[in-house]
C-alpha positions as CSV (number, residue, x, y, z in Angstrom):
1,X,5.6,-33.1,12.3
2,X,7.7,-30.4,10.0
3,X,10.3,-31.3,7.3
4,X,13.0,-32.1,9.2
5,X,11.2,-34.5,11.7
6,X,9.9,-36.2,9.3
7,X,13.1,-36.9,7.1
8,X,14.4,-38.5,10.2
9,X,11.7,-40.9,10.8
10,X,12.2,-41.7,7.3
11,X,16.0,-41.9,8.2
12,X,15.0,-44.6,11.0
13,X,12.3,-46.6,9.1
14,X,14.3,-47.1,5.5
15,X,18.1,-47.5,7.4
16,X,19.2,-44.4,4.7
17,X,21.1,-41.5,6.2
18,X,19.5,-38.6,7.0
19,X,21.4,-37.1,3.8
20,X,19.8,-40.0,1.6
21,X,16.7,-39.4,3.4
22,X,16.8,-35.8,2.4
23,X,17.7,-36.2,-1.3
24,X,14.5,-39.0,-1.7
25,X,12.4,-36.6,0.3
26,X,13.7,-33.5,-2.5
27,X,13.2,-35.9,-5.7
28,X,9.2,-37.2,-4.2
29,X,8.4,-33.5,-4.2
30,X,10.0,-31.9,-7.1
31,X,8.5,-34.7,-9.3
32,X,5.2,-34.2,-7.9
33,X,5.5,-30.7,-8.5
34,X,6.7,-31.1,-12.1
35,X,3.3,-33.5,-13.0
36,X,1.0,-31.0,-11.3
37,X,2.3,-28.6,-13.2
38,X,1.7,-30.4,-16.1
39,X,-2.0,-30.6,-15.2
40,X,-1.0,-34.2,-14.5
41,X,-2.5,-36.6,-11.1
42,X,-0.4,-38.3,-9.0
43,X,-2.1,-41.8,-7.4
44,X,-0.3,-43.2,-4.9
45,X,-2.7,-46.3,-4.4
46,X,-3.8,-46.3,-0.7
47,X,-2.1,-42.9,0.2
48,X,-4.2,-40.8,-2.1
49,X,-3.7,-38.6,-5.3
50,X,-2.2,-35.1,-6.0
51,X,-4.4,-33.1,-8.3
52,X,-5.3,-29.9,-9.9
53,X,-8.1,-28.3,-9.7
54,X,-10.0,-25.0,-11.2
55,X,-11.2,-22.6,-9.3
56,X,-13.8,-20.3,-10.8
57,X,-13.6,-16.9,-11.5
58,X,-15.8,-15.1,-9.0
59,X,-16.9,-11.4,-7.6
60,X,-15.5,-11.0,-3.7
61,X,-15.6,-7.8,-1.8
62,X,-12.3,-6.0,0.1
63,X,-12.6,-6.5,3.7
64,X,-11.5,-2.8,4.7
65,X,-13.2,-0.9,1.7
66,X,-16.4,-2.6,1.1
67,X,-15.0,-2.3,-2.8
68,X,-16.6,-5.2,-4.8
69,X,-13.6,-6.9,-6.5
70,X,-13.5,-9.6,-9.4
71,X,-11.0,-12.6,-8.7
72,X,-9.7,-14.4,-11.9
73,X,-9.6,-18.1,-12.0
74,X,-6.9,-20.1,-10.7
75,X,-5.8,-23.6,-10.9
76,X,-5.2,-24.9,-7.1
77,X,-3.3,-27.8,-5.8
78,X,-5.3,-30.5,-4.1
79,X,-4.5,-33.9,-2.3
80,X,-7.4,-36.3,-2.2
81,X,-6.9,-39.2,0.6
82,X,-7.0,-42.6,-0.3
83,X,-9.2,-45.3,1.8
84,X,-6.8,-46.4,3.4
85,X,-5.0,-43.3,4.7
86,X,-8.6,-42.1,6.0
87,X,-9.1,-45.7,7.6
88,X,-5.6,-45.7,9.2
89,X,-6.8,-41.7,10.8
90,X,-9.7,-43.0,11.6
């Protein structure tokens, strides 16, 4: 399902026009973006929770050169599931 598939299911389930539908679907992810950014989580009880997480500086090796390379640290977005998102997959 892509972006615009999925506004219109969310068209059809919640009666809002597609427009609506697109403007709700903006807000949800600017505002998630804005708390990650923060370093904040985002729990969405049963769906799961947006989060941040560090990643380590490590050593890594180019692929075409053999070089050894150091890679800084870097803070990475993550989505954890919730129970019952992985029961309704499952």
């Amino acid at each position: 399902m892509n972006k615009s598939e999925l506004i219109d299911a969310v068209s059809d389930k919640s009666g809002l026009t597609k427009a609506d539908a697109d403007r709700a679907f903006k807000a949800f992810v600017e505002v998630i973006s804005e708390a990650m950014a923060k370093g904040d989580q985002v729990a969405l009880v049963g769906f799961g929770t947006f989060l941040v997480r560090e990643r380590q500086a490590r050593s890594g090796r180019n692929p075409r050169t053999g070089e050894t390379i150091s890679i800084a640290s870097a803070k990475i977005p993550s989505f954890k599931a919730g129970k019952a998102l992985k029961d309704a997959v499952n």
